[in-house]
N, C-alpha and C positions, 0 to 999 in steps of 0.2 A: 494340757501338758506344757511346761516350760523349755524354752531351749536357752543355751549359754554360749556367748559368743565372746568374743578376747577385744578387750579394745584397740586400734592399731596406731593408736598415738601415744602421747606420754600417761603414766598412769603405774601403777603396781597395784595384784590383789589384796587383797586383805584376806589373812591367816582366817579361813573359817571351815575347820575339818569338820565333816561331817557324810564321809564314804564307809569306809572300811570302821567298824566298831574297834575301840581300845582292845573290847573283850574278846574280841573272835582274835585280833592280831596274837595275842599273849596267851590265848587258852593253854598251849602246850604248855608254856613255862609256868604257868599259876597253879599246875596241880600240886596237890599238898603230898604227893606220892615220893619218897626219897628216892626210890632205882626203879625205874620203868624203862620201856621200851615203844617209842613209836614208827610206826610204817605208814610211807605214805603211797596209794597204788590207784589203780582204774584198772576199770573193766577191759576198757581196749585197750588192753597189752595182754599178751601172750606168757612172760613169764608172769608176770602179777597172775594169772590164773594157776600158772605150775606150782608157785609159792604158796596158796592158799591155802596147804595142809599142813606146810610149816608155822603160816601165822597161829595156824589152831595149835598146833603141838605146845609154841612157846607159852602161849595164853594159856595153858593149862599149870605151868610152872611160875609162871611169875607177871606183871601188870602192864600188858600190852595193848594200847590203843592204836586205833588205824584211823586212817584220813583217805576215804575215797575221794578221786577226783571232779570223776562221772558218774557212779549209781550208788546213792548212798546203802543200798540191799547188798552190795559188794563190798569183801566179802562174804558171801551168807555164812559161813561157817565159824561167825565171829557174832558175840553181842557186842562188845565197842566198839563199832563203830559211828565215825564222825562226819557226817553229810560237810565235805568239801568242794562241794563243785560251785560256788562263789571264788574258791580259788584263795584266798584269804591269807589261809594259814601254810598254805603251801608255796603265797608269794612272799611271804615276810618270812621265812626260814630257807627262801635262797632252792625249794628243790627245783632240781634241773632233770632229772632221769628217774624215772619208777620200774619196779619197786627201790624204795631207799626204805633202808631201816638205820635207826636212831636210837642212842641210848644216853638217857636223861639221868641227871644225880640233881636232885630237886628241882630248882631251877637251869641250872644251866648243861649244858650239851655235852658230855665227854665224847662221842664218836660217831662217825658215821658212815656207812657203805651203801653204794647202789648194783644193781642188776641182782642175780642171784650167784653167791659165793658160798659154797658151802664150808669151806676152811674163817674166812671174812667174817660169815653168819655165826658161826658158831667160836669166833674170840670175841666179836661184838657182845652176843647174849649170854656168852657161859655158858651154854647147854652143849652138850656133846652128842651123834646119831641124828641131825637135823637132817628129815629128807633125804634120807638112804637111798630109798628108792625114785631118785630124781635125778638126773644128772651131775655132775661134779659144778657146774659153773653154765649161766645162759648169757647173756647182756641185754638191759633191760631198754625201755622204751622214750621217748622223748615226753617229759612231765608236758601237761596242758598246758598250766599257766606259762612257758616261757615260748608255746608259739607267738609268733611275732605280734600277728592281729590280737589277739588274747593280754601278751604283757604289756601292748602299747596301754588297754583299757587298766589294766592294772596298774600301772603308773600314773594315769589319770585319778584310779578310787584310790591312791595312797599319796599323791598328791607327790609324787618322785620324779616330775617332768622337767623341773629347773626352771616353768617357766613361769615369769614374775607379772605379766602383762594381765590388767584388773579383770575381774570374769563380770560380764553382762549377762542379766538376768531378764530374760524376755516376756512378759506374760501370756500365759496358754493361748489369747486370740490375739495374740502382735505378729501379725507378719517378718520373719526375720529380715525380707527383702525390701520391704517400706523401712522394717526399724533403721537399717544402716544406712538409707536413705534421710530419714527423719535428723537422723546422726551425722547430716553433711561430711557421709567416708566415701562418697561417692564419687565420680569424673564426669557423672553423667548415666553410667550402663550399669547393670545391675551387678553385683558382686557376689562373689562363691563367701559363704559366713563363715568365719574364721572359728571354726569352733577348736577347743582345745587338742582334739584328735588330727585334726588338719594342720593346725600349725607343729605338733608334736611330730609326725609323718614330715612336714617340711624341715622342720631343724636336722634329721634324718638324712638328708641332702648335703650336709658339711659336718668337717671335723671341727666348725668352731664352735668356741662357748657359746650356747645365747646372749651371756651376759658383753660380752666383747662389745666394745665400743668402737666403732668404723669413726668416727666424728663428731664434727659437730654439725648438723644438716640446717642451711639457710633455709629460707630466711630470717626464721625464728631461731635459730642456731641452736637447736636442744638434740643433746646426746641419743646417736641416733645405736641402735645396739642390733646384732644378730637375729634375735626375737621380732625386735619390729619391724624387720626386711623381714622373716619370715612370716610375720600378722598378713603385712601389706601383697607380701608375692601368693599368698593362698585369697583373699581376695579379688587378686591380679587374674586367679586360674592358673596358675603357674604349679607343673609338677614337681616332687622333688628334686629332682637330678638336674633341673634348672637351676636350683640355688649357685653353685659356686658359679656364676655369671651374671646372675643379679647381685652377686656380693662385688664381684669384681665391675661393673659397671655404677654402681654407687660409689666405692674408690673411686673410681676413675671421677665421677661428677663433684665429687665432694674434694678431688684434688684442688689444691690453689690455685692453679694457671688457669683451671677450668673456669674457675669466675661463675661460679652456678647464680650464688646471689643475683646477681646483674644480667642472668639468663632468666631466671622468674620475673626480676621486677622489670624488665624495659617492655615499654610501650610497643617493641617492637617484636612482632610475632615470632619468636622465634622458640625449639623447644632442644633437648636432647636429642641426637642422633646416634642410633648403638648400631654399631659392624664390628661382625664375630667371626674370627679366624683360629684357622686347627682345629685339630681334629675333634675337639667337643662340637660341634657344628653337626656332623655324623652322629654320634651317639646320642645325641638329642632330636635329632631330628629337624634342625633349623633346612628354611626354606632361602635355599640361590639364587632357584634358577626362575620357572616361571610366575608372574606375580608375587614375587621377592620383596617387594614393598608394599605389597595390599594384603587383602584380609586372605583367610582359609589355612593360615598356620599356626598351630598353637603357640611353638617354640617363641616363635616371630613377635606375634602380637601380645602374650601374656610377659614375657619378659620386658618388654618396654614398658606395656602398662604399670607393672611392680612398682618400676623405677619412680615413672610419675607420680604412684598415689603414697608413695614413700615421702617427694618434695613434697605432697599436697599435706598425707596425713601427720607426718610426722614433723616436716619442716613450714608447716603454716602455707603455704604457696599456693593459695585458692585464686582465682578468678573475681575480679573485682575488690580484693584483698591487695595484698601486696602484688601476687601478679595483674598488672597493669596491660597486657598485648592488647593492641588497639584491633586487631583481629581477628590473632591466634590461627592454630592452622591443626588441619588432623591429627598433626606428631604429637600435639598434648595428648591427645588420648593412648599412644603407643610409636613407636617409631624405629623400629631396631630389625636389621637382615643381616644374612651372611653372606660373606666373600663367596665366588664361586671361584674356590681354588684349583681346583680340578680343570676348569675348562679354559680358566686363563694360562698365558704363554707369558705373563706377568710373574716376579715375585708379587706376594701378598704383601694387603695393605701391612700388617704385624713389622714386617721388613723394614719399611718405613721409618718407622718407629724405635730398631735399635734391635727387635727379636726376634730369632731365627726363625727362616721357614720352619713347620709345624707345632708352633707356638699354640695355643691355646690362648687366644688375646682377645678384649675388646675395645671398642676405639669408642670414646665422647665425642660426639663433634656438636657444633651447635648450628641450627640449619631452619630454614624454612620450609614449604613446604617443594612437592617435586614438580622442578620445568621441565619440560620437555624437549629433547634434540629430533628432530624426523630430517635424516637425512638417508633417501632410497639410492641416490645416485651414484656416491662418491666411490673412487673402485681405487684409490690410492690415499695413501695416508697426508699428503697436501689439502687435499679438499678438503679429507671429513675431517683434519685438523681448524682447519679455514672454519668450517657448519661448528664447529664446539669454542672455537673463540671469538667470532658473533654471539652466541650463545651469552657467552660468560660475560663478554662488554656489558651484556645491560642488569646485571645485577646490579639489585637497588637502586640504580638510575645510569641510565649511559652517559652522564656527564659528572659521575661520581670517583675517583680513583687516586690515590690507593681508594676501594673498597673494602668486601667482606672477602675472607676465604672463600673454599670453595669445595664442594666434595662430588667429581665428576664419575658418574654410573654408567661404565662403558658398558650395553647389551654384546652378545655372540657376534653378532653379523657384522656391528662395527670392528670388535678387536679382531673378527678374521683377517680384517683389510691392516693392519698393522702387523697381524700373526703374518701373513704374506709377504712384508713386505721385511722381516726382519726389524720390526720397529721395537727397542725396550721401550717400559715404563717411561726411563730417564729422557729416551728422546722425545717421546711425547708430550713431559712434561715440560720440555726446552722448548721446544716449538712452539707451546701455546702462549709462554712467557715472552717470546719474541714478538707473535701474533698481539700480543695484550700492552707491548709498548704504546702510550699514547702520546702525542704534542698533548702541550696544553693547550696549544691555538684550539686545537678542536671541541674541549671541552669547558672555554672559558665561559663561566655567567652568561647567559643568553643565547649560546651557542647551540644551534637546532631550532630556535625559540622555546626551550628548555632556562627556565628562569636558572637551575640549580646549577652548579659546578663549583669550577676555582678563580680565585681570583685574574682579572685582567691581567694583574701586577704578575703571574705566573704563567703566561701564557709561551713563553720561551724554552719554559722544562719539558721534560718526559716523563710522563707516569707510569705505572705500570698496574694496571687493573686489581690485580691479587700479590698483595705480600708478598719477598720472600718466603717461602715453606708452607703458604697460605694454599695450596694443590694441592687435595689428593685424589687419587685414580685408584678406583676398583672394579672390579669385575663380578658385574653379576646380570640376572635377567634369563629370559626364555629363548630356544636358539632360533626363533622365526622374528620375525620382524625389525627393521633398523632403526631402530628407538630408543635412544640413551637419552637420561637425565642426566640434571644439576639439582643438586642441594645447594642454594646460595648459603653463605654463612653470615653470622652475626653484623651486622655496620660497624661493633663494636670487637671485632677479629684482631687478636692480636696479643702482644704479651700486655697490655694496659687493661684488654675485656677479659676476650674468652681465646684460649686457644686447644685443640685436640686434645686430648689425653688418653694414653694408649695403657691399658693393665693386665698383668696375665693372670690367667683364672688358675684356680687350684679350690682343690676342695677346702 
């Protein structure tokens, strides 16, 4: 047995129908009958059972065929009938409610009604005393073909999905799990296969076109479209109702300031950083609070990974390819958490960035992997400001500054100690900015016996460790333990590399 999987890079299928027959599609309209009448019904419905002595009445006056849904034996008081439970003819004539009766003038349609109407019934057929003995009027039942799981497959055999992505053709003994592997679409871990019912289910997830173009995605700079974020986020594992977040977190990476290019090819390990604010974070189910940065959430880790195998598949950005990182670090494989809104006494990061608390936003940031703060002691916000800008001095080298930004991961226990003390955001981030003044005396060439720093000739100035606007503070983590990280950022931070970029999501 063959399976078909969608390719997640550049590519279109190739027109080769071959589901749903010409013949079955057209059979109503190809009868050589000038005035008939067709009805389309199933067994499970209620009225379709009431009506079954009306279909016989008509059938005896004039050329009426029936289309069961479900038993082609139904129903038995009819010889025309047309075994429809392929669903066929009942999806390419649009029925939505059974019984539906139809009346045909050669080929084409003059009228149609559903449930059962006896006034409806009888201007439709022309026949007058239809089912006397029946009630005046029932309403009829939901047609098969347009429950959901049922039309999706129907849009698949009539080839109505919109979606243009080449179809892969696997042989009966290919493993799908080897094959996409074999097909370097991989990061390493094995992949959900994108078959045409998964990516169709995904597109599902947003009002956009699939064909919409978000850009043009580095390194390889090939038009990156709706369809292939949804290829790549169902190999990701990623659910539908994830998409308007992988949509809006590729924006964001594909923005210009963000400098993606020069985030894939530097030597220097660094990957995507996604934090998610408002209220989508709830409704998804994104993880805050404990192990916020590790593995055991869906939301968490299938949504970053998207993004990656989007740079990888779509925009060329392999490993030993154009991405060059001399190390590389776990965020290539996924890297993305949410704000804990709720528990901080912070506005949110969103805020930051220009929009309003309960924004639905996600923020780019470009980061290494996570250091550690362990400060048990501090019972005032001097100190465990002191334990977080030690911290932050030694990004990338403690004789380096200006360095990289910086994306500081306040846990509970710390922000109590500024929750206490009345401390904002703003002060906090004043404080560490003052803490992160440096002399040059201290960081000149050889200073420490550290070959690296600044020049002698600048040993007079002040530095300041992190850029202007190069800070930012979120809140997330479990409420036990005093444990905040740093995500250092880029060496290359700043409006010349990479800098944040914050997007709000929308379907």
């Amino acid at each position: 047995m063959t399976s078909v999987i969608l390719g997640p890079n550049r590519g279109k299928q190739n027109s080769n129908r071959s589901a749903a027959s010409e013949a079955e599609q057209y059979d109503i309209r190809n009868r050589n009958v000038p005035e008939r009448l067709v009805a389309f019904v199933k067994r499970d419905c209620p009225t379709c059972e009431l009506i079954e002595s009306v279909l016989a009445q008509l059938a005896l006056q004039q050329s009426v065929t029936v289309y069961s849904q479900d038993d082609p034996t139904f129903p038995g008081a009819l010889d025309n009938v047309v075994d429809d439970t392929r669903l066929d003819n009942s999806h390419s004539h649009g029925i939505e409610i059974v019984p539906t009766l139809m009346r045909f003038n050669g080929s084409d349609e003059q009228a149609r009604t559903y449930g059962w109407d006896r006034q409806e019934w009888e201007a439709l057929s022309g026949v007058r005393g239809l089912g006397i003995e029946l009630p005046d009027s029932k309403p009829g039942c939901g047609a098969i073909n347009v429950e959901p799981a049922v039309l999706e497959q129907l849009k698949i055999r009539f080839e109505q999905t919109g979606i243009e992505s080449r179809r892969i053709e696997l042989g009966g003994g290919e493993d799908v799990i080897e094959a996409m592997y074999d097909r370097d679409w991989s990061d390493g871990l094995p992949l959900v296969p994108p078959t045409e019912l998964r990516v169709l289910r995904m597109l599902q997830g947003t009002v956009r076109p699939p064909d919409e173009v978000l850009g043009q995605c580095p390194p390889d700079m090939r038009a990156l479209t709706v369809e292939k974020i949804a290829v790549n986020a169902v190999m990701a594992g990623c659910k539908p109702e994830y998409m308007p977040v992988v949509l809006a977190a590729v924006e964001a990476v594909l923005d210009e300031h963000y400098g993606l290019h020069g985030v894939v090819a530097t030597t220097m390990y660094v990957s995507p950083v996604l934090v998610v604010n408002g209220p989508i974070r709830k409704r998804i189910g994104m993880n805050a609070g404990v192990n916020a940065l590790g593995q055991g959430n869906r939301a968490n880790a299938t949504i970053g990974r998207a993004v990656q195998l989007i740079v990888r598949n779509v925009g060329g950005g392999k490993p030993d390819g154009v991405d060059r990182a001399n190390l590389g670090n776990p965020g290539k494989y996924t890297y993305c958490f949410a704000e804990d809104e709720e528990g901080s006494c912070w506005t949110p990061l969103c805020c930051d960035f220009g929009f309003p608390r309960g924004a639905s936003t996600v923020t780019a940031f470009t980061g290494y992997g996570l250091q550690g703060l362990v400060d048990q002691k501090a019972r005032d916000p001097e100190s465990l400001c002191r334990t977080f800008a030690a911290g932050l001095r030694v990004g990338s080298n403690p004789n380096l500054a200006p360095a990289n930004d910086a994306l500081l991961v306040v846990c509970a226990e710390h922000e109590r100690v500024f929750r206490d003390a009345d401390w904002t955001k703003q002060q906090l981030s004043d404080r560490l900015y003052q803490l992160l003044e440096i002399p040059g005396s201290e960081i000149v060439q050889g200073s420490g016996g550290i070959a690296e720093g600044v020049p002698e000739s600048m040993a007079d100035q002040v530095f300041n460790k992190i850029r202007p606007g190069g800070l930012l503070i979120v809140r997330a983590g479990g409420g036990a333990g005093m444990f905040s990280g740093i995500i250092g950022g880029w060496l290359a931070s700043g409006p010349v590399g990479s800098v944040p970029v914050t997007k709000e999501i929308s379907r």
